[in-house]
Wavefront OBJ file of the C-alpha trace (Angstrom):
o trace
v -6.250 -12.757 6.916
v -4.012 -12.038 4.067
v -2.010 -8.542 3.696
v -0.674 -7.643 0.172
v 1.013 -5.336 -1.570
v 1.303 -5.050 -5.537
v 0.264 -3.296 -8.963
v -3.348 -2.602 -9.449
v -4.390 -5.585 -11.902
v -6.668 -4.265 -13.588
v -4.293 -1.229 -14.665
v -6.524 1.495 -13.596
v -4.383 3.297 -11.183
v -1.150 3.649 -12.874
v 1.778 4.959 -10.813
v 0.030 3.664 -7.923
v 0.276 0.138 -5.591
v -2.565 -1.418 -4.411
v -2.582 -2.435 -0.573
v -5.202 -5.021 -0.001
v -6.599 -6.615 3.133
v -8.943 -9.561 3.135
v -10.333 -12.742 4.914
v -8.333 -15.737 2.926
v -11.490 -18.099 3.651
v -14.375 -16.036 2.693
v -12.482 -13.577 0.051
v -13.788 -10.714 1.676
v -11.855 -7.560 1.436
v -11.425 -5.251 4.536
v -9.574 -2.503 2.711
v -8.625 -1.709 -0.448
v -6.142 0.795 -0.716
v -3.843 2.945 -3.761
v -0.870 4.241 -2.741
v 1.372 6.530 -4.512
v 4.571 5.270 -5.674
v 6.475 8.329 -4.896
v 5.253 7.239 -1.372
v 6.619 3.583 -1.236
v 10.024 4.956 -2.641
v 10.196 8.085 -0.316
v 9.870 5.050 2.651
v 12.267 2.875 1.010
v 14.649 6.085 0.986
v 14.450 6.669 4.618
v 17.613 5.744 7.271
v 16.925 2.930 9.496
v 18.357 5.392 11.974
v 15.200 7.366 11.322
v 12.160 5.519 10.526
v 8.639 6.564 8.351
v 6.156 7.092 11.325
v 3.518 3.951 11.218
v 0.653 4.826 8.881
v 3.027 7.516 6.742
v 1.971 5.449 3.441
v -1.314 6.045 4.135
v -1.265 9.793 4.618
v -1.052 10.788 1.225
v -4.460 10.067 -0.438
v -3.811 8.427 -4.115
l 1 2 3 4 5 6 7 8 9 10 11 12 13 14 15 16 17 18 19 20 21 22 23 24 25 26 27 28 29 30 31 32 33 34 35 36 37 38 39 40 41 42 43 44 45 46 47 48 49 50 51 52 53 54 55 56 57 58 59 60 61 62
């Protein structure tokens, strides 16, 4: 299983990261999904004194 986290390559979300989870041997993705940049910035923001909830990047539908 790979996890990753990056710039749409194709270029057709822009403003947005792609989140991708697939199967490194067959290339099969599990999900595919566009998150908002204001989103990955707002969790970068936060105190480590008070932590983004788990799944807060994924609230916000891109």
């Amino acid at each position: 299983m790979a996890l990753t986290a990056g710039l749409d390559p194709n270029g057709g979300h822009p403003g947005q990261l792609l989140v991708e989870l697939k199967d490194k041997q067959t290339q099969q993705v599990f999900v595919r999904y566009y998150v908002p940049s204001q989103q990955v910035v707002k969790a970068a923001a936060q105190s480590p004194d008070q932590p983004m909830s788990p799944g807060s990047l994924l609230q916000e539908k891109a």
